[in-house]
C-alpha positions as CSV (number, residue, x, y, z in Angstrom):
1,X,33.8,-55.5,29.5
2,X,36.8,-55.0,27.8
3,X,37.8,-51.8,25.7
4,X,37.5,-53.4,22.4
5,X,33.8,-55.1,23.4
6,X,32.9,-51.7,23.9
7,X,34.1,-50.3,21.2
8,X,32.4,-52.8,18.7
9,X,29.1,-52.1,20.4
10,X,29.0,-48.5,20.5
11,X,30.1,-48.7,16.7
12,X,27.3,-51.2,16.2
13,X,24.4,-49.2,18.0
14,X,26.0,-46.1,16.2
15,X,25.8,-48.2,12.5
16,X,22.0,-48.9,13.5
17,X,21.4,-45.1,14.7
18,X,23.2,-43.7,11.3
19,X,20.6,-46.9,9.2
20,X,17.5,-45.2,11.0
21,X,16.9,-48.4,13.4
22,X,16.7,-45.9,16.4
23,X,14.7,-48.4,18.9
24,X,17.6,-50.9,18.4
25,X,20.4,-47.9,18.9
26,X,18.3,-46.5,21.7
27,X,18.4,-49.8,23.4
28,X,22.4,-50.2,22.7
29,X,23.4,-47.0,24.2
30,X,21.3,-47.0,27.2
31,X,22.3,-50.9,28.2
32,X,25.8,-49.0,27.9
33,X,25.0,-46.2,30.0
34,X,24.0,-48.6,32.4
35,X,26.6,-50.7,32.9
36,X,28.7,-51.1,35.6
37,X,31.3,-53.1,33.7
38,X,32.3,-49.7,31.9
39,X,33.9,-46.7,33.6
40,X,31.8,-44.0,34.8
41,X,32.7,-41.4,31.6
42,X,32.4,-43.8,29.3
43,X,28.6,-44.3,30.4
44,X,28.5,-40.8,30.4
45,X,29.8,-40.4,26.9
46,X,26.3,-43.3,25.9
47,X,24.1,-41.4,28.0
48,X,24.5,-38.2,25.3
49,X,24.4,-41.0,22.6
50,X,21.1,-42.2,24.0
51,X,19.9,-38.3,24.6
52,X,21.1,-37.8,20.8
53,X,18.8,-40.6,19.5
54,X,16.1,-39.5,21.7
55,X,16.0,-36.3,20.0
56,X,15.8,-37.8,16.4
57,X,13.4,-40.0,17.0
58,X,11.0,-37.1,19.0
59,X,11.0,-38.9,22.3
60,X,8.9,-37.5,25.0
61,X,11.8,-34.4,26.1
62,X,11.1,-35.6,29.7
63,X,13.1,-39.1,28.2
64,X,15.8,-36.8,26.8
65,X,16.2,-34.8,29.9
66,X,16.9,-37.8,31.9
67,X,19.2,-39.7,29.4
68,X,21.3,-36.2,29.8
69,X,20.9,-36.1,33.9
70,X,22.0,-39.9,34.0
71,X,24.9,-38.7,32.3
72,X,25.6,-36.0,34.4
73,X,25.3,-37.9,37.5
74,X,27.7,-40.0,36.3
75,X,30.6,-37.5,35.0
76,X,30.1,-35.0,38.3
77,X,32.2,-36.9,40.2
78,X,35.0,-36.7,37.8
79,X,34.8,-33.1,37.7
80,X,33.7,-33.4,34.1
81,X,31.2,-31.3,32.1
82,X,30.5,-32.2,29.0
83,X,27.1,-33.9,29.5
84,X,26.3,-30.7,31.0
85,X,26.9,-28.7,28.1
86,X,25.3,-30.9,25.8
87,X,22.2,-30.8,27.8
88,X,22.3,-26.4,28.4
89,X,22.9,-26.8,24.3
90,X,19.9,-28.7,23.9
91,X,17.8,-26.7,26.1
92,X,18.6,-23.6,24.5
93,X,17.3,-25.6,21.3
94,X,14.1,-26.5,22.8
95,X,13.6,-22.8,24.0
96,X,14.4,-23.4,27.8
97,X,17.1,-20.5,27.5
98,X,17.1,-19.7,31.0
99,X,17.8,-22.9,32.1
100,X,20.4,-23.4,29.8
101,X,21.7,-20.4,31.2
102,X,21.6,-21.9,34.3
103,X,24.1,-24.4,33.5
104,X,26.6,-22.7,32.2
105,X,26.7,-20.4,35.6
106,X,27.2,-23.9,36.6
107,X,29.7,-25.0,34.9
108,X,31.9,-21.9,34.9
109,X,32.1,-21.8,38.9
110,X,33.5,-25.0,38.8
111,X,37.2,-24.8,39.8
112,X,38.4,-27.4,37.6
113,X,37.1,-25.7,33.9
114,X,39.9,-24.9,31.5
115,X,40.2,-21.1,30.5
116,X,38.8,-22.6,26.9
117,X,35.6,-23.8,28.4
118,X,35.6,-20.7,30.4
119,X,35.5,-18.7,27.7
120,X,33.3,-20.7,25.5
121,X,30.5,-21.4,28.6
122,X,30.7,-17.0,29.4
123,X,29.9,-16.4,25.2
124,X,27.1,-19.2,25.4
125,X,25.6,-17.2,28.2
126,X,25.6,-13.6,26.9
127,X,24.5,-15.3,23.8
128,X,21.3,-16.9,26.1
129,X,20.9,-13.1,27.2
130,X,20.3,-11.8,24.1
131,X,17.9,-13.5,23.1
């Protein structure tokens, strides 16, 4: 699939998220996050769009929490993060503080985290302590 292909779709499922058709955006973003004509981050960057219209539409948070992990299986190998933090984020929202927590120890021993991240991930922790 070419860039522009996958632009207009993304923009299309994110038109039917933003019109309330969340079954028809749910569909989009996962048949994005599945494909293996896109590049590995770009499915990564559907799966959070998937995990995002989960959560509005009050999905089961087992279906969240795997939208997330199929985007972080996908970005690991990139040495990325960000569906990581997205999920630790969400968790602390749901009330799961320590295993949001647990993610950010995660992502700050990886090697390849910028001193902004660092920083940001070490505040979201002692934030996730006090509570």
């Amino acid at each position: 699939m070419d860039h522009e292909h996958f632009v207009q779709i993304a923009q299309e499922a994110d038109a039917a998220f933003e019109a309330g058709r969340h079954d028809e955006a749910a569909g989009t973003f996962q048949n994005l996050a599945q494909s293996s004509a896109l590049p590995d981050i770009d499915r990564s960057m559907m799966a959070i769009n998937l995990a995002t219209v989960l959560q509005k539409m009050r999905a089961d948070p087992r279906q969240i929490e795997w939208a997330f992990d199929q985007g972080i299986a996908l970005e690991r190998r990139w040495y990325r993060g960000t569906v990581r933090e997205h999920k630790a984020a969400w968790l602390a929202q749901v009330g799961r503080t320590t295993e949001a927590a647990a993610l950010y120890q995660q992502l700050l021993a990886e090697g390849w985290a910028s001193s902004g991240e660092r920083s940001r991930w070490q505040h979201n922790v002692t934030t996730l302590a006090g509570r």
